[in-house]
N, C-alpha and C positions, 0 to 999 in steps of 0.2 A: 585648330584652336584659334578663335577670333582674340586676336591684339584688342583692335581700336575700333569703337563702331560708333559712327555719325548718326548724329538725329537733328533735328530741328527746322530743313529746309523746305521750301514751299514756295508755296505763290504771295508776288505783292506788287504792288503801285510804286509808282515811283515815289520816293520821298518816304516811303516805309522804311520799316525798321524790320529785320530780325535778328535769333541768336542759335548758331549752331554748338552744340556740343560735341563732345568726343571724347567716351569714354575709354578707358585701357585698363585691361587687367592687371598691368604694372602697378609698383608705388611711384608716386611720382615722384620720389626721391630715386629711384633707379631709372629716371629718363635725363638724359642732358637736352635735350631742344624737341619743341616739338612744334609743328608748322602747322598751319593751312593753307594750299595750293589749289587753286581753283584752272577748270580746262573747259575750251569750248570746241565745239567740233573743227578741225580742221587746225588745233594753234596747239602749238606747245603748254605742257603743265607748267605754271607761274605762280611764282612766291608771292603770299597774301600778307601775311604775318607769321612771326616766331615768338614763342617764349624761351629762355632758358631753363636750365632750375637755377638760377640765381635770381631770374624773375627778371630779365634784364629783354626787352620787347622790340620789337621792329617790323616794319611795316613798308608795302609798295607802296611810290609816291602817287598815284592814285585813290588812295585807301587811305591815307593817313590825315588820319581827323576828323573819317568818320568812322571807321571800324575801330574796334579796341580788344585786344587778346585776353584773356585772364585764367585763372585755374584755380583749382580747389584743391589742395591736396588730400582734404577729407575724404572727394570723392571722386579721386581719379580719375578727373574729369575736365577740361578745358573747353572755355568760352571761345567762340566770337562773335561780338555785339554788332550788329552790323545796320548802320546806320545810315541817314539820304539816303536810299539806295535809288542807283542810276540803273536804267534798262544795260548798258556796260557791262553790269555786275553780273549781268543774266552770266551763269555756268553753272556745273560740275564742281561741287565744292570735295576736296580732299585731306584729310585728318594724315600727320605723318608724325612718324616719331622714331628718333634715334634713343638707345638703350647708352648708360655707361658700357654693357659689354660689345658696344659695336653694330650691334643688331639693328636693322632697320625695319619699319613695320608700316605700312598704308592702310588705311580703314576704305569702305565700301565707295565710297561717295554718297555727297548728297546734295541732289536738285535745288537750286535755284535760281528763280524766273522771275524778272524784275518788270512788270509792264509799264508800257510807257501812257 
């Protein structure tokens, strides 16, 4: 049974913009945090941004000021707006999400390539 499944990643120039989703079967009143962690070949998976469900946000200092988190709770679905984008950014983008029951869940990945 699919938790969480990414969409939105692709190809861009530098100085583009995109926005990945991630949806979850959850309510999003039964997640406490949910992240996006991005991985490139050879480096460890690293924290991009968090929301809570209190809505309370945070961000690598890398990323902060041009990427922005958000969510819907209509539609069980979390943003990230992802903005400047630097050839850097190029990765393996990853949807994650902790449950209040403790449960943890990772979505598919999803591609993005930032050209210089």
């Amino acid at each position: 049974q699919v938790q969480l499944v990414e969409s939105g990643g692709g190809l861009v120039q530098a100085g583009g913009s995109l926005r990945l989703s991630c949806t979850t079967s959850w309510s999003m009143f039964s997640i406490n945090l949910m992240t996006w962690y991005r991985q490139t070949p050879g480096k460890q998976r690293e924290l991009v941004a968090s929301i809570t469900r209190a809505g309370s946000t945070d961000y690598q200092d890398s990323v902060r000021g041009r990427f922005a988190i958000s969510r819907d709770n209509a539609k069980n679905t979390v943003y990230l707006q992802m903005n400047s984008l630097k050839p850097e950014d190029t990765a393996v983008y990853y949807c994650n999400m902790w449950t209040i029951f403790g449960t943890q869940y990772w979505g598919q990945g999803t591609q993005v390539t930032v050209s210089s």
